[in-house]
N, C-alpha and C positions, 0 to 999 in steps of 0.2 A: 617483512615487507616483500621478499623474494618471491615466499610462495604467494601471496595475492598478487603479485604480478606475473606468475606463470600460471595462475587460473585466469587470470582475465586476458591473457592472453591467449586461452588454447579457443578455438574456432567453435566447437560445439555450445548449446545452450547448455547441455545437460553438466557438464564438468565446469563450465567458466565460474561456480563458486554456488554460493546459498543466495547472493546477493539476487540475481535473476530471479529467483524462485519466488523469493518473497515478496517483489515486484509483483507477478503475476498474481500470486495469492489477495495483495492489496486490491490491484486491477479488479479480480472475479468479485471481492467483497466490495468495494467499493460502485461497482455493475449493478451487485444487487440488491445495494441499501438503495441507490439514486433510479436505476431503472427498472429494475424487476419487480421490488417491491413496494412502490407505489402504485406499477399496473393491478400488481396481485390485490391489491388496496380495495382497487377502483371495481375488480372482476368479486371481491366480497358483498360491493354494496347490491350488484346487480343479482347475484347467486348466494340468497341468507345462509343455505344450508351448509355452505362453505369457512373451514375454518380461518379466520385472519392469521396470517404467519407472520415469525416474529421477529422484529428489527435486527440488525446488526448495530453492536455496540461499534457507534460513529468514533466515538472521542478516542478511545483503543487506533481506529485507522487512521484516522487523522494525525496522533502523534507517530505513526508507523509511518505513515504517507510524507510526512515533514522532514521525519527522520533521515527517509532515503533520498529525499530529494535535498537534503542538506541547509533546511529551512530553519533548525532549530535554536540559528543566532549566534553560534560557536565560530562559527567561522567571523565571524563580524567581532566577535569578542579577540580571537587571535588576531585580527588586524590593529584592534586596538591595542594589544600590549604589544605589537611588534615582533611576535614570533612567524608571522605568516609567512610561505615561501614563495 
């Protein structure tokens, strides 16, 4: 527990841990399942010659997306038995 609190302590993005990282990775995919690629979608119907590009697997980011944001009910389960701090 030491060293994740002397990564999240230190000032820069690049060293404060993976956790940031993976955030942003979420971010960019999540960007371009909801907004890239349905424009990309809409720019196939107008231009046939154009390949459709291919989804990002949602359910993969979404348990990633829950994960980080700490949605995944664990914590509501430790409230229940009591060990919560």
């Amino acid at each position: 527990m030491a060293v994740n609190a002397a990564e999240a302590a230190n000032s820069s993005v690049f060293v404060s841990g993976w956790r940031p990282a993976v955030g942003w990775c979420c971010v960019a995919a999540l960007g371009y399942q909801y907004v890239v690629y349905p424009v990309l979608l809409w720019a196939v119907t107008f231009y046939p010659n154009l390949t459709a590009p291919k989804p990002v697997i949602s359910d993969v980011l979404m348990e990633l997306l829950f994960g980080l944001l700490g949605i995944a009910g664990l914590r509501a389960w430790e409230k229940t038995k009591g060990v919560a701090r």
